[in-house]
C-alpha positions in Angstrom: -20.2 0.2 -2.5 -18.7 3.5 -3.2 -17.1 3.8 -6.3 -15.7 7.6 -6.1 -14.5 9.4 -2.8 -16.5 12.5 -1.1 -13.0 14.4 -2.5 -12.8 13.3 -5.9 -12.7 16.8 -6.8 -9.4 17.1 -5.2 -8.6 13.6 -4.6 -5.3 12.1 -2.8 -2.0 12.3 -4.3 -2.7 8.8 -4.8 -5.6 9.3 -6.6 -4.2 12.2 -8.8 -0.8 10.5 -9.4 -3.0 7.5 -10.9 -5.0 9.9 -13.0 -1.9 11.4 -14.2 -0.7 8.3 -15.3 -3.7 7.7 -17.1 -4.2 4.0 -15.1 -7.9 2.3 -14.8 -8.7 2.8 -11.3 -11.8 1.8 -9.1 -12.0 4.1 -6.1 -13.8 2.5 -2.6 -14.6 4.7 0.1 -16.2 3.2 3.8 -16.3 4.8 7.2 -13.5 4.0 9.0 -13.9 3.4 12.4 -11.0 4.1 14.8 -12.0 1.2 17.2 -10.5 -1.3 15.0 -7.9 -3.5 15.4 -6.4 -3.4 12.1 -6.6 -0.8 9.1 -6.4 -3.4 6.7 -8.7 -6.1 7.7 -11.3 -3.4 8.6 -10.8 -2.0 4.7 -11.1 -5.9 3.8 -14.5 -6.4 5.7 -16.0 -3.2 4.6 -15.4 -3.7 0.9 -16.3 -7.5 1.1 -13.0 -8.3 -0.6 -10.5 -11.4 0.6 -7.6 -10.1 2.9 -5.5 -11.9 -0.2 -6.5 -8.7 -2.2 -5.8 -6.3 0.1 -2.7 -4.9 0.5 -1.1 -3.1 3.4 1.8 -0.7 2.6 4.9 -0.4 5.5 7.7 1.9 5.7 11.0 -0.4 6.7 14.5 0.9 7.1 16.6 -1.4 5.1 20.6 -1.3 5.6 19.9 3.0 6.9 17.5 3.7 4.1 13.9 4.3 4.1 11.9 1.4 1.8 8.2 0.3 1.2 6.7 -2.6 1.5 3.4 -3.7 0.1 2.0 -6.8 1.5 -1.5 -9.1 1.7 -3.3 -8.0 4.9 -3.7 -11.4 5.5 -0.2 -11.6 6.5 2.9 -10.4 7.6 5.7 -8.7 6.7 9.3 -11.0 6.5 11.7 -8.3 7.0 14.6 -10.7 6.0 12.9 -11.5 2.6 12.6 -7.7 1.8 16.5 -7.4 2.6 16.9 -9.7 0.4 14.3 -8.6 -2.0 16.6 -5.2 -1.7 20.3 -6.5 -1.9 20.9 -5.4 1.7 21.8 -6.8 4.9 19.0 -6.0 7.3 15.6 -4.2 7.9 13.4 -3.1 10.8 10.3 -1.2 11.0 10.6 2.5 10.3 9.9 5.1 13.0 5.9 5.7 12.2 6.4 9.7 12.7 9.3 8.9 9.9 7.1 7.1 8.1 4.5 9.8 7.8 7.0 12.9 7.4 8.7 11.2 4.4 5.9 9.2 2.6 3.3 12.4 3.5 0.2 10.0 4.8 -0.7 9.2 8.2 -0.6 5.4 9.4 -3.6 3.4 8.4 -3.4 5.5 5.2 -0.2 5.4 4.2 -0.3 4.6 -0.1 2.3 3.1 -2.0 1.7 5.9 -4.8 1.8 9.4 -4.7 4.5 9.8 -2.2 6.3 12.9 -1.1 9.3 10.8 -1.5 9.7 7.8 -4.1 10.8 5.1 -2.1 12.1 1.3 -3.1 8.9 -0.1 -3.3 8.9 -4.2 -3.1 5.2 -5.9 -4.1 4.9 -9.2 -3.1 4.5 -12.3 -5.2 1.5 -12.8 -4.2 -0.1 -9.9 -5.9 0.7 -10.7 -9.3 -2.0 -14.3 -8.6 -4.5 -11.5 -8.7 -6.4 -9.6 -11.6 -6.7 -6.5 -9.3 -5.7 -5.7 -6.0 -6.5 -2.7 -3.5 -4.0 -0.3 -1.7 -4.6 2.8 0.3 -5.8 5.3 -1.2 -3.6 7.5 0.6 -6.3 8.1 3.5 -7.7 6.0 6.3 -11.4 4.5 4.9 -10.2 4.8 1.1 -8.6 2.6 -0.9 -7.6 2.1 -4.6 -8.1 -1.1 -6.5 -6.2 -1.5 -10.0 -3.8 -4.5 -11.4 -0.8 -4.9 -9.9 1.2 -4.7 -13.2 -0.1 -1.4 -13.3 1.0 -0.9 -9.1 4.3 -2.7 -10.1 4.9 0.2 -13.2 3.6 3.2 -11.2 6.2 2.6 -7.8 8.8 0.9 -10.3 8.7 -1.8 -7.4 10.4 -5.2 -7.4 7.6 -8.2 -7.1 9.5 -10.7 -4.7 7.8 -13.3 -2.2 8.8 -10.9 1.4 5.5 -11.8 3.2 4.7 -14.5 6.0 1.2 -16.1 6.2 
C-alpha cells in the first residue's frame, strides 16, 4: 500500500492544511477506477480497510446554508439527524456543482479539510469507536487516514449520531 501520493511535493489542500497543523497523517493512494459504483467502497476495497473506517464526506443544505457531513461508507446519510445535529429545521442534498464551487474538490474527492470555504462540519458518532479513520484526501484515489479527535479539531465539527446503517 502506498503510503505518500505521486504529488506529495505539492500535495492537496487537504494534505497541506494537515501538515500545517502539524497532525500525524498516513497518506493512501490506489487507482481509481471510474467504473465503480461508489467512491467510497471502491477506496474501502482498495486499501483493505472496513467500510466502518471509511468515511464519505457530503455537502447538505441545512435550513439555506451550505454544511458537511462526514459519514461511514458503510451507510447512509440521515438528513434529519444532521438538522438536528445543526439546530435547524431541515436538510437536503446540496447541488453537486455547489458542492464543488464552494468546497473546491470534485465529487468522489470532496475532503472534509482544506476547504475553500469552512463549512459546519458534523462527524458522526461512530467515528470516535475508531483509533483512526480515513477521509478523502481531497482527490478521487487518495485518501487520508488520522484520528478523528484530530478530524473533529481540524473541521471544528460536531460528533453527533446523523448516519443510517
Amino acid at each position: 500500500m502506498a503510503k505518500k501520493s505521486r504529488q506529495q511535493s505539492g500535495g492537496t489542500p487537504a494534505t497541506v492544511a494537515l501538515t500545517a497543523a502539524g497532525v500525524s497523517y498516513t497518506v493512501h493512494a490506489y487507482d481509481h477506477d471510474p467504473s465503480h459504483p461508489s467512491y467510497g467502497e471502491e477506496a474501502a476495497e482498495a486499501m483493505g480497510v472496513s467500510p466502518d473506517r471509511v468515511f464519505k464526506t457530503l455537502v447538505a443544505e441545512v435550513d439555506g446554508a451550505l454544511a458537511v457531513a462526514v459519514v461511514p461508507v458503510a451507510g447512509s446519510l440521515d438528513l434529519k439527524a444532521l438538522a438536528t445535529a445543526l439546530s435547524a429545521k431541515r436538510a437536503t442534498m446540496a447541488d453537486p456543482t455547489l458542492a464543488e464551487r464552494t468546497t473546491g474538490y470534485v465529487r468522489g474527492g470532496i475532503s472534509p479539510l482544506g476547504q475553500r470555504k469552512k463549512l459546519p462540519t458534523v462527524l458522526d458518532a461512530s467515528a470516535a469507536g475508531h483509533e483512526t479513520i480515513c477521509v478523502s484526501a481531497g482527490r478521487r484515489g487518495l485518501e487520508v487516514e488520522l484520528s478523528p479527535t484530530s478530524l473533529t479539531t481540524l473541521t471544528n465539527a460536531t460528533l453527533a449520531p446523523i448516519a443510517r446503517a
